[in-house]
N, C-alpha and C positions, 0 to 999 in steps of 0.2 A: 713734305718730302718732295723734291724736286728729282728725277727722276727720269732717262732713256731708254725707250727700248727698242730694238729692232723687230720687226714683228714680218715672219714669210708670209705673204698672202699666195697660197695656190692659187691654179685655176678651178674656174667653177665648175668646170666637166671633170674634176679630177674625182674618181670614185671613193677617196679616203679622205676627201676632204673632212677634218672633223666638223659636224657645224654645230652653231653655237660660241664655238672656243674661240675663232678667230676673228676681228672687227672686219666690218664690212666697209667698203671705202665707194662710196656711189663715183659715179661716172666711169665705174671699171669693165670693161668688157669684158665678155664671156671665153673673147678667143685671143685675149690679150696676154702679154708674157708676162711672168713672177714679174713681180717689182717691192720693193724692198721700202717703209712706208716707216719712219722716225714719229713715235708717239710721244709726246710731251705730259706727265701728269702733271694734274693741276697744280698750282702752288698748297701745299699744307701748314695753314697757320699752325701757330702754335696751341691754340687753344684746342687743334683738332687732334692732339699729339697724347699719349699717355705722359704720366707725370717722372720727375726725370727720376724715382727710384725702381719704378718698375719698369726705365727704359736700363736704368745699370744692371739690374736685374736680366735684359735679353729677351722681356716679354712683347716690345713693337715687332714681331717678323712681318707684317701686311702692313698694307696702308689704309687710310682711315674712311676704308666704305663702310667696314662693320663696327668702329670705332665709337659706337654710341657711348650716351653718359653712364649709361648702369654700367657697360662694360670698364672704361675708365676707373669709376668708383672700386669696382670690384676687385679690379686689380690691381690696383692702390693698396688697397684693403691687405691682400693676398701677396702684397710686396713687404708692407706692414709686418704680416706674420712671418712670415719668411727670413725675415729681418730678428723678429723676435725668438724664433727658433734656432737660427746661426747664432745669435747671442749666449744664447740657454747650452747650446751643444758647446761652443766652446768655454765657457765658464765652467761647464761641469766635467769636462773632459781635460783641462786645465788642470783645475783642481784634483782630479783625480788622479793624473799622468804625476802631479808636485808629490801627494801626497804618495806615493808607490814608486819615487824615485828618493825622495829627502826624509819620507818616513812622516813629515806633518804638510799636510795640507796648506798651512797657512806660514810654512813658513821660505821664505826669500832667500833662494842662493844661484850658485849655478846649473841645479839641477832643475829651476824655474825655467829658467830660459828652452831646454829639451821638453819639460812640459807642453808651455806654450805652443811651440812650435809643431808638436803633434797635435796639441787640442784643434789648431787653426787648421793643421791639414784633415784631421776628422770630419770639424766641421763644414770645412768646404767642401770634402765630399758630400757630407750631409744635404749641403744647399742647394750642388750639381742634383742628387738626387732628386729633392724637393722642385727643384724647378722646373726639372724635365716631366714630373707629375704632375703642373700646372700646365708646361707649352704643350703637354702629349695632344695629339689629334686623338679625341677618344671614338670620332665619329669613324676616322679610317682603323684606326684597332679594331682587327679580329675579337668579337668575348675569350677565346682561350690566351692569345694573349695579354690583354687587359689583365684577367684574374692570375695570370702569372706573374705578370708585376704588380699587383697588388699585394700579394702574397709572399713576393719578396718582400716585399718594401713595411707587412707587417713583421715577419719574423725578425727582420733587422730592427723596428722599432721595438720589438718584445727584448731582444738581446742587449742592445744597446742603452734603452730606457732602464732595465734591471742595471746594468753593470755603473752607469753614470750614476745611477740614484744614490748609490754606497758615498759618493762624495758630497751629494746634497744630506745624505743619512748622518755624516759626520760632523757635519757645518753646526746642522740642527741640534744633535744631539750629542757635541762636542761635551758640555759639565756634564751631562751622565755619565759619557766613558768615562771621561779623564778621571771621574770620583771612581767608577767602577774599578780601572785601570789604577789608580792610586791606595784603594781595601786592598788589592792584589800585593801589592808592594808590600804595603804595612803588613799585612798578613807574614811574606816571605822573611821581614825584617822580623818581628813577633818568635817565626820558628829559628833563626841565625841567635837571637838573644836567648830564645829557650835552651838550645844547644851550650851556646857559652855557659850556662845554671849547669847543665845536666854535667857536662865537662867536670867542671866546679867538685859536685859533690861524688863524681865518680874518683877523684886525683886529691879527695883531703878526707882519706883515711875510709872510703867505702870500698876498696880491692881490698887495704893490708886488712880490714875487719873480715872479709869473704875468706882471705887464705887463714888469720887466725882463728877464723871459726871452722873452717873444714881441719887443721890441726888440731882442737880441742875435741871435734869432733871423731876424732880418729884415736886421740888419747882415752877420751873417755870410753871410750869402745874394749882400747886394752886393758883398761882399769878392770872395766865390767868381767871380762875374761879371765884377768890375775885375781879378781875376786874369786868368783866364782871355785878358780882352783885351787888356790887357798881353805877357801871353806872346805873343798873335797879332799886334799890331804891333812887338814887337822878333824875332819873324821875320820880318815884312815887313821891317824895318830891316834885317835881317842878308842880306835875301834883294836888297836894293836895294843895297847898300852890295858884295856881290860882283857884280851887274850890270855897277856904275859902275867896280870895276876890271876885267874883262871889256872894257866899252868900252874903255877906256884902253887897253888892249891892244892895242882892234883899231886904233883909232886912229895910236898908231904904228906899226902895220903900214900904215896909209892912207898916212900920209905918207912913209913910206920908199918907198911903191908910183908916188906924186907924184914925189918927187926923183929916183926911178930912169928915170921917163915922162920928167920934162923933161931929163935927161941925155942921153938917147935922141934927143930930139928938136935939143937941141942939135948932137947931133954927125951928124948929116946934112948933107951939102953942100947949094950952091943947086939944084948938078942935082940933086938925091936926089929922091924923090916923101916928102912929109911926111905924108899925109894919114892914114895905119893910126898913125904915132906922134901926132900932133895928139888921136888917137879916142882913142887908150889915154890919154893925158894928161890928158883930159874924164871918160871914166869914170873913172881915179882920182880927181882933185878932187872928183867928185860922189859918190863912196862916200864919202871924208873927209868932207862936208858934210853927207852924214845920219849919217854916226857920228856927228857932234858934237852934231847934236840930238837927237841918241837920248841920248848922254851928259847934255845940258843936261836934256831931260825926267826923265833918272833922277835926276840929282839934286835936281830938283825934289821929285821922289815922295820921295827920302830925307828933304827938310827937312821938307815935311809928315808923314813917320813920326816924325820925331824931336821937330816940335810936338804932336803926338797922344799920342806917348808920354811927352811932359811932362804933359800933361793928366792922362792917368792914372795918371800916378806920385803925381801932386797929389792927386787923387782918394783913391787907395789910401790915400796918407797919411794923410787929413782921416777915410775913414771905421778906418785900423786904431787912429787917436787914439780917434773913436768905439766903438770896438770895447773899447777899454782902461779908458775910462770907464764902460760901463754893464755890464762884466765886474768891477769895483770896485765899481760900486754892486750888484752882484748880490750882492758876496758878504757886502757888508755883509748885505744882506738875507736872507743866507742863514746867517749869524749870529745874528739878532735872530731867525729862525724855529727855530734850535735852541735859544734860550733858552728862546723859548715853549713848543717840545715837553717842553722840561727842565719846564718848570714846569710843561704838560699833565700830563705822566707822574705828578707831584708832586699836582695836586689829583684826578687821577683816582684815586689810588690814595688819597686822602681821601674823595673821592665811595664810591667800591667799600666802605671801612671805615664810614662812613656807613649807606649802605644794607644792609650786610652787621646791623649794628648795631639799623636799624629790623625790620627781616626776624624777626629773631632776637628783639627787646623783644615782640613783638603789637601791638594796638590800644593807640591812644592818644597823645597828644600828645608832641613829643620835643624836647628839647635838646640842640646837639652840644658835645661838651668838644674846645675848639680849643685848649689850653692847650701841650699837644704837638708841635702842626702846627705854630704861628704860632712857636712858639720854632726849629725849623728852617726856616724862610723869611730867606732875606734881604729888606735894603730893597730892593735891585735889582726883585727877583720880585714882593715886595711891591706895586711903583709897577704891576707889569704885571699885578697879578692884579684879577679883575672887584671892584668894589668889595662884592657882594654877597659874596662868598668873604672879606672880612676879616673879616664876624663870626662869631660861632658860628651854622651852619647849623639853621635848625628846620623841625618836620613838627607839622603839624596835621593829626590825624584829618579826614577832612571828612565830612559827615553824608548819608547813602543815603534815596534813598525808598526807599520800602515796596516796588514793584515794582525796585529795584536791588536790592532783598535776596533778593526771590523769585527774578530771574533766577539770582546768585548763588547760591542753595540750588540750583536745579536745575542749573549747573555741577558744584556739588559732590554732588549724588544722582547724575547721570552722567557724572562720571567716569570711572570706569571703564570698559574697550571692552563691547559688546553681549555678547560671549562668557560674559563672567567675572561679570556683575553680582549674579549672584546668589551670589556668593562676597563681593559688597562689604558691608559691614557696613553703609554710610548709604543703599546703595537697599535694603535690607530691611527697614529700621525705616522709612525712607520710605513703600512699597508696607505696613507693616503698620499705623501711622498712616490714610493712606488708608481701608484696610480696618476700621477702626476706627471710624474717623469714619464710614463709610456703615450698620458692624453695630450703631451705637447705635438709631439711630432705625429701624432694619429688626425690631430686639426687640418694639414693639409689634406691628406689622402681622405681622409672623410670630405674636405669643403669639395675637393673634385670629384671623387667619383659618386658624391651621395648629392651634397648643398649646391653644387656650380651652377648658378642661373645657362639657360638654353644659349643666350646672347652670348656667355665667355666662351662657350663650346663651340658655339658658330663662329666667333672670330679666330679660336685656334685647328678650326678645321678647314683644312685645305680644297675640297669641295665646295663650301661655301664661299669663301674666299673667291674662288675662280667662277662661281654665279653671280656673283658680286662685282666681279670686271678685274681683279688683282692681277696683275701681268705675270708677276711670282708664281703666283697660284694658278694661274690661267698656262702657262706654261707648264708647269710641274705637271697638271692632268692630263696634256697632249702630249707629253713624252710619255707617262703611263700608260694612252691610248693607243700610240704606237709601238710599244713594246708590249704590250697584251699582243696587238694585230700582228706584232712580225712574231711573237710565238705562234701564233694559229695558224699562220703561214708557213 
């Protein structure tokens, strides 16, 4: 480094002279005025120089008094990582930004380019950050705040490490989702095909059999009813019809009771006294006279049971006619719903081989070979199958966002119950991923403020620097010296 400076020499009576900071210039006198004295640094080979990725980096601010080999090496080394950590953050910040704008990670369009261009500015912050924890003067930081950039610089590693990882998490574990993400599908396509079945046997005679059994069921109901009252007015008939010979019975006995009274009364002479046979002859005739209306009204009652029980014989007829008809059209119906099941049974068991079929191939679009099926189908079944079933059945992959994948990867990392996971082989590469992602960028902040040899410290410390004879440095602590003094002043 080839190098000018102007350097004010006070005078030596002056009371704030700093001493120390400033060279001394022999043959100067005491009572001599300021003069202004052009230092030349030496020439700096090259070999006295940091190497050129940790000068692109920013890390020569001094010149090479403290410039030893370990420090060199070390921040070679520390330019190295630095290098590999911009790398890491923009790859995975890349990837992350493609997949959560294009929905795949890996795939190339123009939403790669807005990727990119964010990943590069992340990382660059990333690297500003990273480097200014390498050039920090740790000797002139305060401990409060040291540990407050530290503590930033962890939380932002915790934050930032978790949320990149989900793109390393997908790289790695892209054939599990995609298989996970693809059961999902098949599954969805599985319940679509079940439906078109269920369709099927609800529209080929499973409603007209539901309405023709609640109408038989309703028939039969009034059957039971017209029976029933049937049977209860040809008991009244039976029960009217022995009344009325009953009456008839008594009836003759009235009248023989009549002819016996007027014989009686007959054979009395004029002297006789008439009047006990006249009374017996009166009461018989009027017993005979309400037995006959007692007979008349019963057979009344009997013609009306016997129209009653026309009624409902008529009834019964009309509905056991009804009962014959929608018992024929039941069974048709109940025909046409075994055809259907015939031919459920038949595409379900093409559905199952189907999906058995995508299950078993992985991801990716599919054709069914109906070559087999359609040659065992009749025309019959044929007419009655969905029309979507005469062709060969196909499956399209269909395409996940980015957070449909993630969700998925985190299915398939826990899996497993809470007990056993650390026996699962995807949540430990999971959890070591993670781990990974946050111990890249904890390597600087750890080499500095834990591993940094005393040498790297001392060269990014500006007090040493200016013990050292740094003019940079050696200036920087006389203007601090005199802005300390002109506050106390």
């Amino acid at each position: 480094m080839n190098e000018s400076k102007a350097v004010s020499i006070p005078k030596l009576d002056e009371p704030n002279r700093p001493q120390g900071l400033v060279p001394h210039v022999p043959g100067g006198e005491a009572d001599s005025p300021d003069v202004t004295v052009l230092l030349k640094l030496p020439e700096t080979p090259s070999s006295d120089r940091l190497g050129w990725l940790s000068r692109v980096l920013g890390f020569e601010l001094y010149s090479s008094a403290l410039l030893t080999r370990k420090v060199k090496v070390e921040l070679q080394v520390m330019a190295g990582v630095l290098c590999a950590v911009f790398l890491f953050e923009l790859l995975a910040w890349s990837f992350f930004f493609n997949g959560l704008f294009s929905g795949q990670m890996t795939d190339l369009g123009a939403a790669t380019i807005a990727a990119v261009v964010l990943g590069l500015l992340f990382a660059c912050a990333i690297l500003y950050f990273e480097r200014q924890v390498v050039a920090a003067d740790s000797h002139g930081l305060k401990r409060p705040r040291r540990l407050a950039a530290a503590w930033v610089r962890v939380a932002f590693i915790l934050v930032a490490g978790y949320v990149v990882a989900h793109a390393v998490d997908l790289l790695v574990f892209r054939i599990p989702v995609a298989n996970a993400l693809h059961q999902e599908a098949v599954a969805e396509e599985s319940a679509r095909l079940q439906e078109d079945l269920e369709f099927l046997t609800r529209n080929r005679g499973a409603a007209l059999l539901n309405t023709t059994g609640t109408a038989l069921a309703r028939i039969r109901g009034q059957l039971k009813d017209t029976r029933a009252n049937l049977v209860k007015l040809t008991a009244d008939k039976e029960r009217a019809r022995e009344g009325s010979r009953a009456l008839q019975q008594d009836i003759k006995k009235a009248r023989l009771s009549v002819e016996r009274a007027e014989n009686a009364l007959e054979s009395l002479g004029p002297e006789s006294d008439s009047t006990t046979a006249r009374q017996a002859l009166e009461d018989a005739r009027r017993h005979l006279r309400a037995l006959l209306e007692s007979l008349s009204s019963s057979q009344g009652n009997l013609g009306a049971s016997e129209s009653s029980l026309g009624v409902v014989e008529e009834r019964l007829t009309t509905l056991t006619k009804r009962e014959s008809l929608i018992e024929s059209q039941r069974l048709q119906y109940l025909q046409a719903q075994e055809q259907a099941q015939q031919l459920w049974d038949k595409l379900d068991q093409r559905r199952r081989a189907w999906i058995a079929e995508l299950r078993h191939a992985g991801p990716g679009d599919r054709v069914e070979d109906t070559s087999d099926w359609l040659e065992r189908m009749t025309d019959e079944e044929k007419a009655l199958m969905p029309l979507t079933w005469l062709e060969p059945l196909e499956f399209e992959e269909p395409s996940h966002s980015f957070f449909e994948q993630l969700k998925a990867l985190y299915e398939v990392v826990f899996q497993a119950p809470a007990g056993s996971r650390w026996k699962d082989p995807y949540f430990t590469s999971w959890l070591g991923i993670h781990l990974a992602a946050i111990f890249i960028p904890f390597v600087v902040l750890v080499s500095k403020w834990i591993l940094m040899p005393k040498e790297v410290d001392a060269y990014f410390s500006t007090a040493h620097q200016a013990y050292a004879g740094d003019p940079d440095a050696r200036l920087m602590v006389k203007v601090e010296e005199d802005v300390l003094e002109s506050r106390r002043e």
